[in-house]
MIGU-766392 format. One record per atom (N, C-alpha, C): residue number from 1; residue in one letter; y negated, x negated, z negated. Coordinates in steps of 0.1 Angstrom, whole numbers, padded with zeros to 4 digits. Example, Ala and Ser with C-alpha at 12.3 -4.5 7.8 and 13.67 -1.06 7.14 Angstrom:
MIGU-766392
REC    i  aa     c2     c1     c3
REC    1   A   0057  -0132  -0078
REC    1   A   0045  -0123  -0078
REC    1   A   0033  -0132  -0078
REC    2   S   0022  -0128  -0071
REC    2   S   0011  -0137  -0071
REC    2   S   0000  -0129  -0079
end
This chain:
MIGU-766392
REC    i  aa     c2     c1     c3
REC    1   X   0012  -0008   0000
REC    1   X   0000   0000   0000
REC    1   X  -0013  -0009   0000
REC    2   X  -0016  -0020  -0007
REC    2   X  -0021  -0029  -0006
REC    2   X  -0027  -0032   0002
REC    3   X  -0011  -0040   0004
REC    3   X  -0018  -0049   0018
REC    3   X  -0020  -0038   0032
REC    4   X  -0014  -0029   0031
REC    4   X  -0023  -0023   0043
REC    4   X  -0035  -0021   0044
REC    5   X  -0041  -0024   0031
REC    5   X  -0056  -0019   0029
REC    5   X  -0067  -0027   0037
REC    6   X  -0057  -0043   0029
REC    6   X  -0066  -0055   0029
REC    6   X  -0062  -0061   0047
REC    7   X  -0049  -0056   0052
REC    7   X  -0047  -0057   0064
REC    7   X  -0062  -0047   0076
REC    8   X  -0061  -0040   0069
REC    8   X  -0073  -0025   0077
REC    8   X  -0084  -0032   0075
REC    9   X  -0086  -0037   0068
REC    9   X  -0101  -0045   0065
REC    9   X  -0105  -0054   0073
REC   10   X  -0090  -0064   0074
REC   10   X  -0090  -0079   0083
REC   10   X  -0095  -0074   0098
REC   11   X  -0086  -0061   0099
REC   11   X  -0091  -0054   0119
REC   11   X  -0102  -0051   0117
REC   12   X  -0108  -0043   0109
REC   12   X  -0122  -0039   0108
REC   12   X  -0131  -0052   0113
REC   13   X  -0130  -0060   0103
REC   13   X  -0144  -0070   0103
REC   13   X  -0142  -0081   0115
REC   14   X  -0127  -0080   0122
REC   14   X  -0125  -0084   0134
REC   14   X  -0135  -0080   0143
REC   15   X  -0131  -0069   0145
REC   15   X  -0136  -0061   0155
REC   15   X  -0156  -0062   0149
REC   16   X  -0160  -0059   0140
REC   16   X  -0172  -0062   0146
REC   16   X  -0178  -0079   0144
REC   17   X  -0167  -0087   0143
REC   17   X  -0170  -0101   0141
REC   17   X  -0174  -0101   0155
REC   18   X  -0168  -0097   0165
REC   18   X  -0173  -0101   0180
REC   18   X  -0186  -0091   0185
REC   19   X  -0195  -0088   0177
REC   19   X  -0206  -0081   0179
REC   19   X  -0215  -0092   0175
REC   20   X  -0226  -0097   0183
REC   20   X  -0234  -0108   0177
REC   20   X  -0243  -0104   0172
REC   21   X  -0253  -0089   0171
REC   21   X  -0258  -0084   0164
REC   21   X  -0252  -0081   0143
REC   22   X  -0239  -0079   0142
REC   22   X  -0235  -0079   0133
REC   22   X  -0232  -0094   0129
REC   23   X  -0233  -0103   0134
REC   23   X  -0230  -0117   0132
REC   23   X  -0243  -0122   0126
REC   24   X  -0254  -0120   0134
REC   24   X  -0267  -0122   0129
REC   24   X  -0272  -0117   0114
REC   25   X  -0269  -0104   0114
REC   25   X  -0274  -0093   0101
REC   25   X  -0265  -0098   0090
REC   26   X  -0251  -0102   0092
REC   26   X  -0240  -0112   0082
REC   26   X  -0252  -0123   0078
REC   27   X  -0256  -0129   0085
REC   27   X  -0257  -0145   0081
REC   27   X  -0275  -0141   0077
REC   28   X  -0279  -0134   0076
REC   28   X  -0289  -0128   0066
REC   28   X  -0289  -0125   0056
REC   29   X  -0276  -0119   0051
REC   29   X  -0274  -0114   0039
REC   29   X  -0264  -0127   0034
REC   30   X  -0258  -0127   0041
REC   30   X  -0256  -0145   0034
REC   30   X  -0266  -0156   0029
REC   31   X  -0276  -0158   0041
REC   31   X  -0286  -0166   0035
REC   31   X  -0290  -0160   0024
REC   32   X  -0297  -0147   0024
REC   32   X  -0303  -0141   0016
REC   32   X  -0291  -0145  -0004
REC   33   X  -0280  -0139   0001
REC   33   X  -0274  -0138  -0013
REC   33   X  -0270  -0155  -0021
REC   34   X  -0272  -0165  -0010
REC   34   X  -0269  -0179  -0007
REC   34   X  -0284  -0184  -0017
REC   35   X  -0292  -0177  -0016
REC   35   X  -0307  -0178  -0025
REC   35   X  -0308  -0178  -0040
REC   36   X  -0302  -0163  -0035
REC   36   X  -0304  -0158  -0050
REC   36   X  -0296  -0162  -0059
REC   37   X  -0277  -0170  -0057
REC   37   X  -0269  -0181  -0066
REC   37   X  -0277  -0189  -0069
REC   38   X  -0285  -0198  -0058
REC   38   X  -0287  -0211  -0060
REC   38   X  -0296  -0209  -0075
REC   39   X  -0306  -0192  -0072
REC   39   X  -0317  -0196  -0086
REC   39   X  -0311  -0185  -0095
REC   40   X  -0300  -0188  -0100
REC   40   X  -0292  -0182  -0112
REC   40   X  -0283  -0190  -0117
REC   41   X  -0277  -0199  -0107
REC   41   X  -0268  -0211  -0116
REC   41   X  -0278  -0216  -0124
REC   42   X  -0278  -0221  -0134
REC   42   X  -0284  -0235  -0140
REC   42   X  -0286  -0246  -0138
REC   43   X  -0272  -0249  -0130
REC   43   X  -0273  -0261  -0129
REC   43   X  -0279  -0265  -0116
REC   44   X  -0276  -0256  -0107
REC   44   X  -0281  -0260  -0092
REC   44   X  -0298  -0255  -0097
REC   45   X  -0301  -0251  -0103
REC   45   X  -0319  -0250  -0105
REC   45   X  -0323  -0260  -0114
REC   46   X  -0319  -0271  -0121
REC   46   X  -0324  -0280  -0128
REC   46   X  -0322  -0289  -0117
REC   47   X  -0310  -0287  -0104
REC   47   X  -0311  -0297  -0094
REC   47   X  -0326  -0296  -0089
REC   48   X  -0327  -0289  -0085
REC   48   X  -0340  -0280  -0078
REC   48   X  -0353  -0290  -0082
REC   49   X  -0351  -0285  -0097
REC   49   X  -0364  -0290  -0099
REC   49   X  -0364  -0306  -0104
REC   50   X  -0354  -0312  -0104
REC   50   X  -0354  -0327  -0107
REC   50   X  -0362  -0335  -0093
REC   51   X  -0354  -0325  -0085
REC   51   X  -0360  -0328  -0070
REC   51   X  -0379  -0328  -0068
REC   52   X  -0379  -0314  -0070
REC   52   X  -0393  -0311  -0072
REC   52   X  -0398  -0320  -0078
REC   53   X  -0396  -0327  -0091
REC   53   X  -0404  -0334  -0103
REC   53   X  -0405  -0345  -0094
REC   54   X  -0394  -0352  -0088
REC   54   X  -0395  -0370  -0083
REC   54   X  -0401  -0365  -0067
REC   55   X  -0401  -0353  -0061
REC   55   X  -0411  -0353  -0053
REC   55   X  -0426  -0354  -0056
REC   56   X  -0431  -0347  -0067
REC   56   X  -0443  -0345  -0073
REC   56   X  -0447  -0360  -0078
REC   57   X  -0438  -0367  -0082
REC   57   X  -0441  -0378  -0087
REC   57   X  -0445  -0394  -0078
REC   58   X  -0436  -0388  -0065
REC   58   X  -0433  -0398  -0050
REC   58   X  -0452  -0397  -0047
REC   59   X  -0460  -0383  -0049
REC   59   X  -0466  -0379  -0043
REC   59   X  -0482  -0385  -0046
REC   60   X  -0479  -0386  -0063
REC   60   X  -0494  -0393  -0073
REC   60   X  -0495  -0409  -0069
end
């Protein structure tokens, strides 16, 4: 029962994987959701701004 589900799913996003409009609006909401981890980990946001600081600092 399952796996026919997760099998119906796999054809589904098949079939509009070859639509390049739905490829494009994907990798939007990817970027987009790819954003909003980066500034909710911790740790990749102290990356962030270590960056930021020894930029700001490259810069005086």
């Amino acid at each position: 029962m399952a796996l026919d589900a997760i099998l119906q799913a796999f054809v589904t996003l098949n079939g509009m994987a070859t639509s390049p409009i739905v490829l494009v609006v994907l990798a939007f909401i990817g970027a987009y959701l790819g954003s909003r981890v980066v500034e909710v980990i911790p740790y990749t946001r102290r990356i962030i701004e270590r960056r930021e600081a020894q930029a700001a600092a490259e810069r005086e």
